[in-house]
Structure formats: structure tokens, C-alpha cells
N, C-alpha and C positions, 0 to 999 in steps of 0.2 A: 446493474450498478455501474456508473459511467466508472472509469481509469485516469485521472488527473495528472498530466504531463507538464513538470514546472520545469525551468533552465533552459540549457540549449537541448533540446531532443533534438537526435539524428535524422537524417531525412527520412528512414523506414518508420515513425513514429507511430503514425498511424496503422501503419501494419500491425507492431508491437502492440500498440495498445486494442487493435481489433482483439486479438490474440488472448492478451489480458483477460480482456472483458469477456470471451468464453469462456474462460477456465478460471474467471473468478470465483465462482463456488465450490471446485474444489480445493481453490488455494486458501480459500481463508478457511474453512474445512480444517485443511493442512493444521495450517495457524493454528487455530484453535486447540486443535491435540497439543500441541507442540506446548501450547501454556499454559493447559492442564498437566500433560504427564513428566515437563522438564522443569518446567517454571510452580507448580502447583497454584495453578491460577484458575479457579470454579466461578461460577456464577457468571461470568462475561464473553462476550464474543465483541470480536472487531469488526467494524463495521465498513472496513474503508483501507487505502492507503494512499500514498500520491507515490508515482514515480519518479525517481529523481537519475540523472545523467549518470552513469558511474564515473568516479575518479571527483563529484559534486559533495563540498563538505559545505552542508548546512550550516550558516548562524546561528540560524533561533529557527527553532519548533516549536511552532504556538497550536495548542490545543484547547477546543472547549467542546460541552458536551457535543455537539452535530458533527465537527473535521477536525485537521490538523492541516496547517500550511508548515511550510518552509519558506524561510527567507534569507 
């Protein structure tokens, strides 16, 4: 599953997001627990996220069933 780099990513971007995209399955894995046994959230799994710059305060977080952007 590709890693979605919106804003100004850093010049190491690509690195970070190679990085990502190995260890995305255990991180949404992660995720997933985390919304089951904190949140009590059954039935769903995340499919995705975008990475965003730290210190980047989103507008709008548009979601429909396939992704979510930020703008």
C-alpha cells in the first residue's frame, strides 16, 4: 500500500515514506488494536492514512469510502 506525502515534506521524504510503506502492516495492525481495545471499535480496519509535515494544521479532512485528503 503506497504512503501519501501532502505539504512540504522534508528533503529525507522519500526515505521516510520507503520506511513507512515496510512497516505499514504492522502499523495499521497496531491501529487496529488500539480501536478495538481503547476506542471499542469492531467490525473495521483502516485502510490507509496520508502523512502530513509535523507542526501542519489541517483545514478540511475530506473523507469518502476509498481515502481521505487534507487540505
Amino acid at each position: 500500500m503506497p504512503v501519501e506525502a501532502v505539504g512540504n515534506p522534508p528533503p529525507e521524504a522519500d526515505q521516510l515514506r520507503s520506511a513507512l510503506e515496510k512497516q505499514l502492516p504492522e502499523i495499521i495492525a497496531s491501529f487496529n488494536q488500539v480501536l478495538r481495545e481503547q476506542y471499542g471499535l469492531s467490525g473495521i480496519s483502516v485502510g490507509g492514512f496520508t502523512v502530513v509535515p509535523e507542526g501542519t494544521v489541517p483545514s478540511t479532512v475530506i473523507c469518502d469510502q476509498e481515502s481521505c485528503s487534507v487540505e
